[in-house]
VEXZA-305085 format. One record per residue (C-alpha): chain; residue in one letter; residue number from 1; x, y, z. Coordinates in nm, 2 decimals. Layout:
# residues N
 kette rest  nr      x      y      z
     A    a NUM      X      Y      Z
...
***
This chain:
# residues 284
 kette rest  nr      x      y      z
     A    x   1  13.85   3.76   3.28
     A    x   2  13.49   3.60   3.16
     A    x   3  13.22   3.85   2.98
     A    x   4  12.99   3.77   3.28
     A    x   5  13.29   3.84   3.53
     A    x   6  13.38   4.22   3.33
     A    x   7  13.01   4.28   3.30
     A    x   8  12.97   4.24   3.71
     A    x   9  13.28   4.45   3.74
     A    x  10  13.12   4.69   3.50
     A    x  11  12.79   4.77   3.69
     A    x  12  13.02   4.75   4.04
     A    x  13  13.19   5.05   3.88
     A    x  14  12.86   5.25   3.77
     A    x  15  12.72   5.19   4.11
     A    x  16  13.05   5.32   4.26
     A    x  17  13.00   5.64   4.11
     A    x  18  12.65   5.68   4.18
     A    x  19  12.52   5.91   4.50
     A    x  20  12.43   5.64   4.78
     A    x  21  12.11   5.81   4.80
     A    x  22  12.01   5.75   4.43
     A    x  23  12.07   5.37   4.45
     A    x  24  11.81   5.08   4.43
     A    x  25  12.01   4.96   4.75
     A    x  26  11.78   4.63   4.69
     A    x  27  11.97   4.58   4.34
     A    x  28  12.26   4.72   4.44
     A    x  29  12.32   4.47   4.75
     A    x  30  12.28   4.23   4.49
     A    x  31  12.52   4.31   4.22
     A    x  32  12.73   4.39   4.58
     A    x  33  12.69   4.00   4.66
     A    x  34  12.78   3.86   4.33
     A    x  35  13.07   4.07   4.32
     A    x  36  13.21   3.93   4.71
     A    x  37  13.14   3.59   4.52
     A    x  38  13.36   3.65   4.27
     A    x  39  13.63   3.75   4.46
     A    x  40  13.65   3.49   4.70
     A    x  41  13.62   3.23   4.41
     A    x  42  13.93   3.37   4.27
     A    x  43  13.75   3.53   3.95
     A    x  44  13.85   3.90   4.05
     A    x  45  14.15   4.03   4.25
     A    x  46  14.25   4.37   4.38
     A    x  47  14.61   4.36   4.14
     A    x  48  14.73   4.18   3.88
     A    x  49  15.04   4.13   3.68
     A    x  50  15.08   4.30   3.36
     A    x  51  15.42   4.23   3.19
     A    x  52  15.57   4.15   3.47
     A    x  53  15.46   4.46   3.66
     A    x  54  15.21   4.42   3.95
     A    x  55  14.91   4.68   3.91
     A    x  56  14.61   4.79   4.12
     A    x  57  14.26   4.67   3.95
     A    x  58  14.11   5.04   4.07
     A    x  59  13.74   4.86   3.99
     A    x  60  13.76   4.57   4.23
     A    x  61  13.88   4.85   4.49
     A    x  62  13.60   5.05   4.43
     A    x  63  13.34   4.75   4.49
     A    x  64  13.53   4.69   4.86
     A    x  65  13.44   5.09   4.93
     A    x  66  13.11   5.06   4.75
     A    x  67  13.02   4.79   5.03
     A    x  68  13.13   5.00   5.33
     A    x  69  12.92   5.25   5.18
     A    x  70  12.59   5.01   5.16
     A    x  71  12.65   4.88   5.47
     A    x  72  12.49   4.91   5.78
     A    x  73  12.65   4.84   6.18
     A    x  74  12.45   4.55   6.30
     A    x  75  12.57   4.35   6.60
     A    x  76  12.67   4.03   6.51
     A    x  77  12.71   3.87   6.85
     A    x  78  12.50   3.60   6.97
     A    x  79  12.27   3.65   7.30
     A    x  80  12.47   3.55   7.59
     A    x  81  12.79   3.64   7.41
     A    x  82  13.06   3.81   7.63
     A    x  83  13.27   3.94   7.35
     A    x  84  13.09   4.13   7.09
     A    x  85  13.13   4.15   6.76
     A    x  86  13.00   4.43   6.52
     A    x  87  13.05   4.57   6.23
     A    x  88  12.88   4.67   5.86
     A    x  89  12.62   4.43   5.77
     A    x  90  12.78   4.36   5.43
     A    x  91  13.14   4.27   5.60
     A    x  92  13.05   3.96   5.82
     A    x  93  13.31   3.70   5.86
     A    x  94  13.33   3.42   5.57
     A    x  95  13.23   3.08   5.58
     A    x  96  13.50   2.93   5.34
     A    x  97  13.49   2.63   5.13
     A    x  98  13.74   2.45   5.40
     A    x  99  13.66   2.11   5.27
     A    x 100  13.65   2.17   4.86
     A    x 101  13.97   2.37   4.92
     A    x 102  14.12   2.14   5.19
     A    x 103  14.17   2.43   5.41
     A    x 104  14.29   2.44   5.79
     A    x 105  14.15   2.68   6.01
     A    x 106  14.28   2.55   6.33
     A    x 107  14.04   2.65   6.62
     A    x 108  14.14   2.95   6.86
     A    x 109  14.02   3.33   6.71
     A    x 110  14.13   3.31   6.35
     A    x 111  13.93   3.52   6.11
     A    x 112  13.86   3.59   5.77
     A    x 113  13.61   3.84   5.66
     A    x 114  13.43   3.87   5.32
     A    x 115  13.54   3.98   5.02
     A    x 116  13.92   3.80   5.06
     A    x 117  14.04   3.51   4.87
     A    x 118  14.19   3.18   5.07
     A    x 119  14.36   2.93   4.82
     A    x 120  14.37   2.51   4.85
     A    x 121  14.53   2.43   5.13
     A    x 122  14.59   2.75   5.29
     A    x 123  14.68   2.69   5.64
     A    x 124  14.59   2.94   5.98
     A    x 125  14.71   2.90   6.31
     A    x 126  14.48   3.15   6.56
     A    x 127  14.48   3.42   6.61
     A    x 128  14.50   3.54   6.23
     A    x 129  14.31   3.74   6.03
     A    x 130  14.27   3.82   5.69
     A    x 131  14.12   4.14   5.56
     A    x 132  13.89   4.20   5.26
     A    x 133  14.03   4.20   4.92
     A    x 134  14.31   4.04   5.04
     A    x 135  14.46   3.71   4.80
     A    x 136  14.63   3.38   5.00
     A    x 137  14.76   3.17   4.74
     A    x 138  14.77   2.80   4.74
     A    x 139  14.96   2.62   5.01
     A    x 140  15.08   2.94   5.25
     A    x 141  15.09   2.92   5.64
     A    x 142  14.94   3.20   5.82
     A    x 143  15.08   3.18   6.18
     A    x 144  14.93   3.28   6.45
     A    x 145  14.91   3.67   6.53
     A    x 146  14.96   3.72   6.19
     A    x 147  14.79   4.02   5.97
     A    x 148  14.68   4.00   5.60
     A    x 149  14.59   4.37   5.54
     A    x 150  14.31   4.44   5.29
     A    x 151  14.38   4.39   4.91
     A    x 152  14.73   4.25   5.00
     A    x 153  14.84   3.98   4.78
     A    x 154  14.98   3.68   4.90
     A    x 155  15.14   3.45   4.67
     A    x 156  15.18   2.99   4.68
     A    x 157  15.37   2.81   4.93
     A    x 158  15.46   3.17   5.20
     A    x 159  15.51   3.10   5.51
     A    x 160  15.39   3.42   5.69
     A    x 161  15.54   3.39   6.03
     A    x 162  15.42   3.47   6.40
     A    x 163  15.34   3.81   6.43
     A    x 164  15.45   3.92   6.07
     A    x 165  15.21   4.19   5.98
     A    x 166  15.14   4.30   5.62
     A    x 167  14.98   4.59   5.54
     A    x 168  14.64   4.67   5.31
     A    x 169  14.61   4.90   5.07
     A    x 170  14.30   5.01   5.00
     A    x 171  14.30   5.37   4.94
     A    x 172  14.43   5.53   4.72
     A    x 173  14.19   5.27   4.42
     A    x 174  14.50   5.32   4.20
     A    x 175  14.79   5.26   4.41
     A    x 176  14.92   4.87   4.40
     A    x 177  14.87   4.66   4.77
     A    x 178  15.16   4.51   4.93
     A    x 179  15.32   4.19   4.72
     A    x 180  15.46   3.93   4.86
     A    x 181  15.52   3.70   4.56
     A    x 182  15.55   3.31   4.59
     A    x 183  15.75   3.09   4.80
     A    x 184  15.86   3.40   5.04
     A    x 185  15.94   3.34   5.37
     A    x 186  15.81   3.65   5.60
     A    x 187  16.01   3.60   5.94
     A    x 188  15.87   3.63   6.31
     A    x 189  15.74   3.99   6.39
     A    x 190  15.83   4.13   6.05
     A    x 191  15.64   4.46   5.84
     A    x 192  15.55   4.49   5.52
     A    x 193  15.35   4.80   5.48
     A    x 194  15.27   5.07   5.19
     A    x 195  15.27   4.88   4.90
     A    x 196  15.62   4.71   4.91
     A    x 197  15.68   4.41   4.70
     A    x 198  15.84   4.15   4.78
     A    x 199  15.98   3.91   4.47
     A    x 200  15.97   3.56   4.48
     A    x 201  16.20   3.30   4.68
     A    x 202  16.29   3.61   4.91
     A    x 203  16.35   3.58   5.27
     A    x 204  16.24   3.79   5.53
     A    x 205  16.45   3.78   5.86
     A    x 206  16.30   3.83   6.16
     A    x 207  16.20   4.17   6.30
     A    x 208  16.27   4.30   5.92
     A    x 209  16.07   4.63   5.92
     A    x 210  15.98   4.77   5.52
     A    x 211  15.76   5.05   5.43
     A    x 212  15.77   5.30   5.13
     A    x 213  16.02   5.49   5.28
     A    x 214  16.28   5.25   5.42
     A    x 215  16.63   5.18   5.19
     A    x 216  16.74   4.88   5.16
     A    x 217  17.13   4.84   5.19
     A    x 218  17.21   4.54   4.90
     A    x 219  17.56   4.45   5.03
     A    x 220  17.60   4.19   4.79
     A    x 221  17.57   4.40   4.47
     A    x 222  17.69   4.73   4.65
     A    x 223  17.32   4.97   4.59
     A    x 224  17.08   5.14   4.78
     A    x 225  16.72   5.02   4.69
     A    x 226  16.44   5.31   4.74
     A    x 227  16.08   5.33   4.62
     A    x 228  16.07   5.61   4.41
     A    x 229  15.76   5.84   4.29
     A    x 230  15.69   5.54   3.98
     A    x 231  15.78   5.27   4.15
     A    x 232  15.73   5.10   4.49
     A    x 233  16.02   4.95   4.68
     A    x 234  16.09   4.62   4.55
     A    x 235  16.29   4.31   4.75
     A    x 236  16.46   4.11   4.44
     A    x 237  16.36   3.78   4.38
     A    x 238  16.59   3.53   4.62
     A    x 239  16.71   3.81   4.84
     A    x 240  16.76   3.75   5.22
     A    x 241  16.71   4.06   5.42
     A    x 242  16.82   4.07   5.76
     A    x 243  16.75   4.39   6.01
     A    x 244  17.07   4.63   6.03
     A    x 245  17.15   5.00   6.14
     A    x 246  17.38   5.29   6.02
     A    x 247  17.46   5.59   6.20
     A    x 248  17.24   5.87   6.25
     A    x 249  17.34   6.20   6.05
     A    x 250  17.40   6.49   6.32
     A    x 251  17.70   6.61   6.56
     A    x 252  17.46   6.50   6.82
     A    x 253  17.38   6.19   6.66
     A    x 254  17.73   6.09   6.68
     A    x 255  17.77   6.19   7.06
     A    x 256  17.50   6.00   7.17
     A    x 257  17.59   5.68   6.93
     A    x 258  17.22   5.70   6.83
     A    x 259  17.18   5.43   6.51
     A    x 260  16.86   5.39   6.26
     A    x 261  16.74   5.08   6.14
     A    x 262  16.90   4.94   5.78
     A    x 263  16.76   4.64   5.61
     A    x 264  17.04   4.50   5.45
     A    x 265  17.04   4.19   5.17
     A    x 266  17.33   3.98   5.30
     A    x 267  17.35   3.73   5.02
     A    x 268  17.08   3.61   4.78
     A    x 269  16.91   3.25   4.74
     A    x 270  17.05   2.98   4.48
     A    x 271  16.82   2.67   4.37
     A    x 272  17.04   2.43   4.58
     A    x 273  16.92   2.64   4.94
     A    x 274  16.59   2.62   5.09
     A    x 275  16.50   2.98   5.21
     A    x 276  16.53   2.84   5.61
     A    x 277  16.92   2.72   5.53
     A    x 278  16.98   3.06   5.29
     A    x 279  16.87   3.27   5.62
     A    x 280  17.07   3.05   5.87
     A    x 281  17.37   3.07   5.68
     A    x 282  17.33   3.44   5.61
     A    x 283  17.31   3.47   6.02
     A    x 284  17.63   3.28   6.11
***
């Protein structure tokens, strides 16, 4: 991180902590701006990786709240418009850098608002949207219907499938987003909520449900993986989780053959299988 970027970060923080009614909202809207900037350049994202443990950047989560909080509701809509579209004044959606960056926003009710981060040839089929905070790294599809929550983290080369739906983070400053770490593949109509992580090469299949709550049944190296109070629930690197289910507990469980969902990791990724082949063959 630059001087100049720390320094931003810096008076972000102090302004943060100041009572909205004692701030220069002039300056502050300013410092607000620079510090948008500097997060959809890339220069500032809401978690980083420190010795190989992703970690929330509380400050750039405190500028994301500091702008809701200097913010007013304005109607963005055009006149004429039959669909309105409001919201706070400091929020709008962003014109990205689609040419520089070789982006595709293909046409049809994708969105991304201000304040996220879309890498080099990122690509979004409509309807999509991307939340504030949130990081799309270099070469991912975002399909259509699909959700990047504020401050998740997206890594290079995801495919994010229709419908999958990942989670933001944004309260509390210190807890880390969701991770989904490169070259994942995140199957139709699959959740990622609550800060799960999700290592790199995994495979997501589809209708695969994970929150900080859910175990994961590893059937290849006989565990149960949990989030615990330190740690969030983690998906090893070249895992391929398919949905499952295991009995209920209960007498009348049993009677009525009730079942709750189990995502189980059925076999894990080599360097020879492409994560399309590793999750046909895990389905056979």
């Amino acid at each position: 991180m630059s001087q100049g970027v720390k320094a931003l970060l810096d008076s972000v923080q102090s302004l943060y902590q100041t009572p909205v009614d004692e701030l220069d909202r002039d300056a502050a809207r300013e410092v607000f701006d620079a510090f948008l900037t500097a997060v959809e350049n890339g220069e500032l994202r809401a978690a980083e990786r420190v010795d190989g443990v992703w970690q929330a950047v509380p400050a750039v989560k405190q500028g994301i709240l500091l702008g809701f909080r200097l913010g007013q509701i304005v109607d963005f809509s055009k006149e004429g418009d039959v669909l309105q579209f409001s919201d706070k004044d400091t929020y709008p959606a962003q014109v990205l850098p689609v040419k520089e960056r070789q982006i595709r926003i293909v046409p049809g009710g994708n969105s991304v608002r201000r304040g996220a981060y879309i890498g080099p040839r990122v690509t979004m089929m409509p309807p999509a949207f991307v939340n504030v905070g949130a990081w799309v790294g270099e070469g991912t599809m975002v399909d259509s219907h699909a959700l990047v929550g504020s401050c998740a983290q997206i890594g290079s080369r995801v495919h994010l499938s229709a419908a999958a739906q990942i989670g933001g983070v944004l309260e509390p400053v210190g807890q880390a987003p969701v991770i989904i770490e490169d070259d994942v593949l995140v199957g139709g109509m699959c959740g990622v909520f609550e800060g799960v992580q999700v290592g790199k090469g995994a495979v997501l299949g589809s209708g695969v449900i994970l929150t900080a709550s859910t175990p994961v049944y590893d059937l290849v190296n006989e565990t149960v993986l949990r989030a615990t109070a330190e740690q969030p629930l983690r998906i090893p690197e070249g895992a391929v989780v398919i949905p499952g289910s295991r009995p209920a507990k209960g007498e009348w469980a049993k009677e009525h053959g009730l079942m709750m969902a189990a995502p189980m990791i059925v076999k894990y990724r080599d360097d020879k299988t492409d994560s399309r082949a590793a999750l046909e063959e895990a389905l056979r």
